[in-house]
C-alpha positions as CSV (number, residue, x, y, z in Angstrom):
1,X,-86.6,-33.1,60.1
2,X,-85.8,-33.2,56.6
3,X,-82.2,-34.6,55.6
4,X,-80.0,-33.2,53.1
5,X,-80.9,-36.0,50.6
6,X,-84.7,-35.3,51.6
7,X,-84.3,-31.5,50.6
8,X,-81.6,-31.6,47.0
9,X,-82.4,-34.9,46.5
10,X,-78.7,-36.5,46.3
11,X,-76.4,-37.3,49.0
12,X,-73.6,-35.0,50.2
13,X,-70.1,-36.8,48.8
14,X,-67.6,-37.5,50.8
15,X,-64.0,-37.4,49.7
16,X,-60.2,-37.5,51.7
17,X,-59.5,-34.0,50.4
18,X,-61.1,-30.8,49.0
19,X,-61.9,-30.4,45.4
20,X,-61.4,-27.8,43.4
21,X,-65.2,-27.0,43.3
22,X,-67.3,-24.5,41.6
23,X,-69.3,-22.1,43.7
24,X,-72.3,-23.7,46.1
25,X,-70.9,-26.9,46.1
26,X,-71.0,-29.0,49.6
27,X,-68.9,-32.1,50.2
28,X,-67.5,-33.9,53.5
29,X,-64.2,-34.2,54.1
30,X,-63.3,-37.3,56.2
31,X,-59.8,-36.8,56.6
32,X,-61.0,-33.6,58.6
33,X,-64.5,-34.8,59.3
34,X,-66.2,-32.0,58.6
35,X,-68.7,-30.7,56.4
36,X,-67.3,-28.1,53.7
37,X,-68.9,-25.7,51.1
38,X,-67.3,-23.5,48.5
39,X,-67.8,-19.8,48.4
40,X,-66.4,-16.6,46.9
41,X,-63.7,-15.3,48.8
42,X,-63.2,-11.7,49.3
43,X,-61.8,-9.9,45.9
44,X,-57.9,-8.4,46.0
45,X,-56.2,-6.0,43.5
46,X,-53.1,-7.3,42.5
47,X,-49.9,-6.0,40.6
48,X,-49.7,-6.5,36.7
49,X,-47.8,-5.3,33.8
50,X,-46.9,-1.9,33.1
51,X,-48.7,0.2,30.1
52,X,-45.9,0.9,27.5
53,X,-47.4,4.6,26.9
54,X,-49.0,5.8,30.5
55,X,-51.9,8.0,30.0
56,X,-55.4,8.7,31.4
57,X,-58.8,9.1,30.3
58,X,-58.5,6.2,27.9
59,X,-60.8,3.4,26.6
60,X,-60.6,-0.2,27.1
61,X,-62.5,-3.5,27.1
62,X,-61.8,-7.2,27.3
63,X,-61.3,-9.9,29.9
64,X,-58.6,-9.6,32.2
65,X,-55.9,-11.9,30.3
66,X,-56.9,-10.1,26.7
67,X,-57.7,-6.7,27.0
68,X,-56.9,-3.5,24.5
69,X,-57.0,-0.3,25.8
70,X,-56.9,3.2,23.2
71,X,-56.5,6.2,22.8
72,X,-56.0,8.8,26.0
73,X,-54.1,12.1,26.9
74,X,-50.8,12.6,28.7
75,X,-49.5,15.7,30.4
76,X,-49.5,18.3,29.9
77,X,-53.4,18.6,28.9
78,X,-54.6,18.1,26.1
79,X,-52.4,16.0,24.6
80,X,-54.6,13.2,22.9
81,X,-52.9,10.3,21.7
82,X,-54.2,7.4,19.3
83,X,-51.9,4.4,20.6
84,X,-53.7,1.3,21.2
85,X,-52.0,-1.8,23.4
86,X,-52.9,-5.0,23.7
87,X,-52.7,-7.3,27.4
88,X,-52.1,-11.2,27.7
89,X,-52.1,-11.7,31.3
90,X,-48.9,-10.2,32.3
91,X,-47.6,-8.0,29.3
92,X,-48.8,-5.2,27.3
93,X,-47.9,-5.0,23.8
94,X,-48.2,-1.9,21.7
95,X,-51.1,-2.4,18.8
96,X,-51.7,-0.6,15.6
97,X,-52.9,2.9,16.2
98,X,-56.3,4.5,16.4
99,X,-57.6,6.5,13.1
100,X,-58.5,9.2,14.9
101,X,-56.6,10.3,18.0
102,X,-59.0,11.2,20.7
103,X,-59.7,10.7,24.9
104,X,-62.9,9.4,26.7
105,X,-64.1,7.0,24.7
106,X,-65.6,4.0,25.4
107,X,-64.4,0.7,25.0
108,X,-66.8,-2.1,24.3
109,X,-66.5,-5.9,23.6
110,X,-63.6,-8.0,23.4
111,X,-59.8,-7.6,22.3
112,X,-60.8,-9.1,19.1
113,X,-63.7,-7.6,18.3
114,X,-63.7,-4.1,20.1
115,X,-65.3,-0.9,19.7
116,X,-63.7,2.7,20.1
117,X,-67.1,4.8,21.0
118,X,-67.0,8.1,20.8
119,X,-64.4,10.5,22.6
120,X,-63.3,13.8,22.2
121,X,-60.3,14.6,19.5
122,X,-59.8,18.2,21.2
123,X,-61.4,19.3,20.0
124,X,-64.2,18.7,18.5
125,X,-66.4,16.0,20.8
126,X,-67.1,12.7,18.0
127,X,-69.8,10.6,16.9
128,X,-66.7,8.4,15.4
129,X,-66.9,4.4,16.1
130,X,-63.6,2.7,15.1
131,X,-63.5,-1.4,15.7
132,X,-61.2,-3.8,15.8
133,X,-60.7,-7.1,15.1
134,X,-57.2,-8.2,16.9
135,X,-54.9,-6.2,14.5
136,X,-56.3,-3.5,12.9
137,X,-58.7,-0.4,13.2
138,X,-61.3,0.5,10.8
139,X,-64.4,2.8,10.8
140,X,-67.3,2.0,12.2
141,X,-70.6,3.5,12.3
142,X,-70.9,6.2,13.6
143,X,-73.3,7.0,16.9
144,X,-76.5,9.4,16.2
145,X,-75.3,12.3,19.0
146,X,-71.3,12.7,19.7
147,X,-70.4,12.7,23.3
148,X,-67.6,11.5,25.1
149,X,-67.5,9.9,28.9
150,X,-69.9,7.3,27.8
151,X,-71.4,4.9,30.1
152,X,-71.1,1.6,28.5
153,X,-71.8,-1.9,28.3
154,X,-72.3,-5.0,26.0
155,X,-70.1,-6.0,23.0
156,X,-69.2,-5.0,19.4
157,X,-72.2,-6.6,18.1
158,X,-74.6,-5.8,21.3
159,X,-73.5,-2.7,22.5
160,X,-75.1,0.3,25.0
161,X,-73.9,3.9,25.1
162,X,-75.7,5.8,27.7
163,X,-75.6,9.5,28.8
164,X,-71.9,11.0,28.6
165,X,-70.4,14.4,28.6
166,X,-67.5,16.2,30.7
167,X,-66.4,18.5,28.2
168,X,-69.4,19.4,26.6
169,X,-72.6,19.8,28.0
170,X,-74.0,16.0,30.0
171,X,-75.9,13.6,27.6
172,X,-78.9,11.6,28.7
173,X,-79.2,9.8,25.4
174,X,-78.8,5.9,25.5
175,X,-78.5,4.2,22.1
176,X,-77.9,0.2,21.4
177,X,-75.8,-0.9,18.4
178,X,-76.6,-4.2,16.4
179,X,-73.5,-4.9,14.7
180,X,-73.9,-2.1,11.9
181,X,-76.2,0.7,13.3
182,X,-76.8,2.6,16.4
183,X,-80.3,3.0,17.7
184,X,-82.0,5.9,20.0
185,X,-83.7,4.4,22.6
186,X,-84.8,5.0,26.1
187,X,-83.1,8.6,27.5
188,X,-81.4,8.1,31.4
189,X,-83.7,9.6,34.1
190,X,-80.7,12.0,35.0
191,X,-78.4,13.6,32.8
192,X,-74.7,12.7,34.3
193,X,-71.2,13.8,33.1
194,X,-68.0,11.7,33.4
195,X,-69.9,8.6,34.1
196,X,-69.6,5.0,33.8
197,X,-71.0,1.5,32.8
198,X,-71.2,-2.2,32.7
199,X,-73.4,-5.0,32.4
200,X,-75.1,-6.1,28.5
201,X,-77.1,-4.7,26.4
202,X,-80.2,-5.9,28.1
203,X,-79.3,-5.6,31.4
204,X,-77.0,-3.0,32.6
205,X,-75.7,0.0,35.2
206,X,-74.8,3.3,34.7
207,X,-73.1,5.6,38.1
208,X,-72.1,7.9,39.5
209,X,-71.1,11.5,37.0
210,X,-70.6,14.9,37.9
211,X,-70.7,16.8,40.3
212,X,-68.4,14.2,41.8
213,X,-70.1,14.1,44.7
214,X,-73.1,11.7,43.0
215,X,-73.1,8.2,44.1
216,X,-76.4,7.8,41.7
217,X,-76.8,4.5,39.8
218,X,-79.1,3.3,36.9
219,X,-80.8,-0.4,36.1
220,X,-81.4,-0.7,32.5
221,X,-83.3,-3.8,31.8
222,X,-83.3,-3.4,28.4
223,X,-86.2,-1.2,27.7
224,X,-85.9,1.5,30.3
225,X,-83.9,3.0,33.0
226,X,-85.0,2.9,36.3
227,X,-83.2,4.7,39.9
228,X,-81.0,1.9,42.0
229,X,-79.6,2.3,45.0
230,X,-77.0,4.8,45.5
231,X,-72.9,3.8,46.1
232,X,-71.3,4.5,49.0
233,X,-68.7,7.0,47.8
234,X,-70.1,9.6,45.0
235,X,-67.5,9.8,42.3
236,X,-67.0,10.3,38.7
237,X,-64.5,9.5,35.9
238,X,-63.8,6.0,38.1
239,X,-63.3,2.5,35.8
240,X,-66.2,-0.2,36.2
241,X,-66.6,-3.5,34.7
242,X,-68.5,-6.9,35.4
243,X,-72.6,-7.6,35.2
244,X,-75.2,-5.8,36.5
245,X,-75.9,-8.3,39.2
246,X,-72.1,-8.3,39.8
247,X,-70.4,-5.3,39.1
248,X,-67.1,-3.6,40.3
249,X,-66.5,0.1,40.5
250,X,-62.9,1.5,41.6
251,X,-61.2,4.6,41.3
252,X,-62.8,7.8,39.9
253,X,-62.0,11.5,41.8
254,X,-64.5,13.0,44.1
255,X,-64.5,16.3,45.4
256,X,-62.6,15.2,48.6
257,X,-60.3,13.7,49.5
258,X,-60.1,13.8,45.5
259,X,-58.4,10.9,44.0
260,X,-59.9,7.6,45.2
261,X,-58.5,4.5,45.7
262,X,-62.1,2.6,46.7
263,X,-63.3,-0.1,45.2
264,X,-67.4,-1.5,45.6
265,X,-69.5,-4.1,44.3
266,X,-72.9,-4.0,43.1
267,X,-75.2,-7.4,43.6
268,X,-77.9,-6.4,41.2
269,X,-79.1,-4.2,44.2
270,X,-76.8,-2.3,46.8
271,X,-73.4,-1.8,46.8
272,X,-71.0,-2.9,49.3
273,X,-67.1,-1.9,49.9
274,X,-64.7,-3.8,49.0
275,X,-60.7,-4.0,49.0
276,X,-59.6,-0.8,47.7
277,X,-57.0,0.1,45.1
278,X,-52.9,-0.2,45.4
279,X,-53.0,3.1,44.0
280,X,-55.9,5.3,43.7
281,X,-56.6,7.1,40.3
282,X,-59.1,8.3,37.6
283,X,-59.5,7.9,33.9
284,X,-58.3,4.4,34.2
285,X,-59.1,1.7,31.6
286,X,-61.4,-0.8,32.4
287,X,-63.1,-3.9,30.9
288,X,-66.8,-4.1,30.4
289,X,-67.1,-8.0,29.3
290,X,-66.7,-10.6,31.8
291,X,-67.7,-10.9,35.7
292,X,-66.2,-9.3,39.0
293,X,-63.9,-12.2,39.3
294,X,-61.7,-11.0,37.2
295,X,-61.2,-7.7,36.1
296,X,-58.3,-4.7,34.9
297,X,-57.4,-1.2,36.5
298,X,-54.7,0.0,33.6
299,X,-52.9,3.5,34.0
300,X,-55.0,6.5,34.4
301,X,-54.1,10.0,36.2
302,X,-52.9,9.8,40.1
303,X,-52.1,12.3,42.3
304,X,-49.5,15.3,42.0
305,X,-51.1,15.0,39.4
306,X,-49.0,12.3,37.0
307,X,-49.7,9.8,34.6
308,X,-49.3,6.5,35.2
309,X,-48.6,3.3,33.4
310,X,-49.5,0.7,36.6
311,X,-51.9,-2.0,36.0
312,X,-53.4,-3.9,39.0
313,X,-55.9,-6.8,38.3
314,X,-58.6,-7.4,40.8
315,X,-59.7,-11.1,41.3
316,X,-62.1,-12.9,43.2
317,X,-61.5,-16.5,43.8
318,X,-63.4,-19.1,45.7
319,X,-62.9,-20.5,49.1
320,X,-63.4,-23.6,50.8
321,X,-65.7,-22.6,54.3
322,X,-66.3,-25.3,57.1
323,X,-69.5,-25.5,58.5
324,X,-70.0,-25.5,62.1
325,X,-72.4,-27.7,63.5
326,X,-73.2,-28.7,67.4
């Protein structure tokens, strides 16, 4: 039989303690004497600072320690606001404002170099893009077809807007943005409402919608759209961020028990449940640039119903396994 040199071509090390050691990595402990491997643990949400104005159906994008959220409604409907915050980590800070108020848009790229997509400024449903650069908002350009519950993905200089609609008749539209323009290009398979995204440009989901009983999800590979595998609970207006061969979905409202607290992850080809929520909730803000290790839950509407300012921050560390041998 083949030995572990034989196969990688390198020798297992051997060390006194554990490292801190990225992902697939196999050493021997000989204080212990065993043989050890890192892994991902299971992901946990987690507490984190409270939203200064608490709201739902807002935007937002980033990594989990620099994120900007904007825009969003409070009770009693509609009251659309155009306040933008900023998060470090631990605190939110309030930004400079929106140009134009609005709810449902899509955030996309990073929290200094973001993009407000879309949205509806009740009324009317907008075409209007408004980046920012760390500080400031300014106008963008503007998408070809206005619609608001965008599924999204990629960054402010790669972007995807695909399908959308909750207030107006659903969108099955998907258009790319380069940096100045937006770009018709393949059209979803099925037109969705209040649905969401993440992933890249090239290589992207798109799930769940209205009704809220859909659990449908889309692979975009950067040309077309083609049916995945379904999730487990059908929802719509949920958050979502991560890659499309490691995505996280939480939240969202289905048509009972309503409100949702459950959380899955996506591997590029089924999904599988994972820890759920502190505090279940839809219209939440949620990142779409970065992995499943880290990610953002940030306000959104819970049940009563209420708004709420709560953040939690989901994060998936790694963990040292021992292997068992006879």
């Amino acid at each position: 039989m083949a030995d572990y040199k034989g196969v990688k071509g390198f020798k297992v090390q051997s060390l006194a303690s554990d490292p801190s050691a990225p992902e697939g990595q196999v050493w021997y402990n000989t204080a212990g004497g065993a043989l050890k491997y890192q892994e991902l643990a299971a992901g946990t949400w987690a507490s984190g600072g409270t939203v200064n104005t608490a709201r739902y159906y807002l935007g937002g994008c980033g990594i989990q320690t620099a994120a900007v959220i904007m825009g969003g409604s409070v009770l009693p409907y509609p009251t659309v606001k155009n306040e933008s915050e900023e998060y470090d980590g631990s605190t939110w800070t309030e930004g400079n404002n929106l140009l134009t108020a609005r709810i449902a848009a899509v955030g996309l790229g990073i929290q200094t170099a973001a993009l407000a997509v879309g949205g509806n400024a009740n009324p009317p449903v907008t075409a209007d893009v408004e980046e920012y650069d760390g500080s400031s908002w300014t106008e963008g350009t503007n998408l070809n077809t206005a619609k608001d519950f965008i599924g999204g993905a990629g960054t402010s200089t790669a972007g995807l807007a695909a399908g959308g609609g909750g207030l107006v008749p659903t969108k099955i539209q998907t258009e790319t943005y380069n940096g100045t323009s937006w770009t018709e290009v393949a059209d979803k398979n099925t037109s969705l409402g209040y649905t969401s995204g993440a992933g890249t440009q090239t290589a992207a989901i798109a799930m769940g919608g209205s009704p809220y009983t859909t659990g449908l999800t889309e692979s975009w590979n950067g040309t077309s759209w083609a049916v995945a595998n379904n999730m487990n609970t059908g929802r719509g207006i949920m958050g979502a961020f991560g890659i499309q061969t490691q995505a996280i979905v939480f939240g969202g409202q289905n048509t009972s028990p309503g409100y949702l607290a459950n959380t899955e992850q996506y591997d590029g080809t089924s999904w599988t449940e994972v820890n759920n929520l502190a505090t279940a909730r839809r219209g939440s803000a949620s990142g779409t640039i970065g992995t499943s290790l880290l990610g953002l839950c940030g306000a959104g509407l819970i049940a009563t119903p209420t708004t709420s300012n709560l953040t939690e921050e989901w994060t998936r560390a790694n963990a040292v396994k021992t292997v068992t041998v006879s």
